[in-house]
C-alpha positions, 0 to 999 in steps of 0.5 A: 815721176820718170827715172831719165837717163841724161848726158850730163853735159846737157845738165852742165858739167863740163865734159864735153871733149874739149872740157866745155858743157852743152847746158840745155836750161830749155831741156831741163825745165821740161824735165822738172819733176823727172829724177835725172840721172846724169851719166858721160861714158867718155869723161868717165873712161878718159877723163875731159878734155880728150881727142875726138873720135868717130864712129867707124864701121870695121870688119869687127863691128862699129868701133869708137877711134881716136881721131890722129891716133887711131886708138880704139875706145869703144870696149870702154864706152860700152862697159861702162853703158852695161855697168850703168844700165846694170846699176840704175835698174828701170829707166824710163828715158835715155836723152842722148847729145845729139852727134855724140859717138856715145850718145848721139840716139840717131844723129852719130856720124858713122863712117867707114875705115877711109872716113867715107861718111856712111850715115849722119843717123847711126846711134852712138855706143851708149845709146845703141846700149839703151836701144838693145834694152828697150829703152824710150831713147831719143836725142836732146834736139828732137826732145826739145822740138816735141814741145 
């Protein structure tokens, strides 16, 4: 049995940024059998419904702002991926929303400090996380075409 790391909005919980969930019933029967672990760095950390944000490459780094305010979330997200990672031991899988600043694995949009589009395939915060551990990682799209 594989340990999966999922994003809880794919397993239905709503907590999207709009309060809304991503229920991927397709994605969840190809993993039956396989013990999930649910997991939403932006619901924990700010609860749902939230502003938007964006990935955006800055002189200190690739940073997660708020859309309209310009508030910088990203120390939160990426705390509380080491915390997860740290407490979860052995993932076999991480299965990212796909687009998500957080868990897009190579579907984020990163942009730079004027919103000039740099890339439409950048990892978002936790699942770069997951990168840097060695983690299987791949968006939920790309796992649901392999079958």
């Amino acid at each position: 049995m594989r340990r999966v790391a999922i994003s809880a909005c794919l397993v239905g919980k709503p907590c999207r940024y709009d309060g809304k969930d991503n229920y991927a019933q397709a994605l969840l029967e190809m993993l039956e059998g396989d013990e999930l672990i649910p997991f939403c760095p932006e619901d924990a950390a700010f609860g749902s419904p939230r502003p938007t944000m964006d990935l955006i490459e800055t002189r200190c780094g690739i940073e997660a702002v708020c859309n309209g305010s310009g508030v910088l979330r990203s120390e939160a997200i990426r705390a509380y991926a080491r915390n997860f990672f740290d407490q979860h031991g052995a993932i076999d899988l991480f299965i990212g929303k796909d687009r998500s600043p957080s868990c897009g694995v190579c579907s984020a949009r990163l942009y730079d400090t004027q919103k000039n589009l740099l890339s439409s395939s950048a990892a978002g915060l936790m699942a770069q996380e997951a990168i840097d551990r060695n983690i299987a990682a791949v968006d939920a799209e790309k796992f649901e075409g392999k079958v």
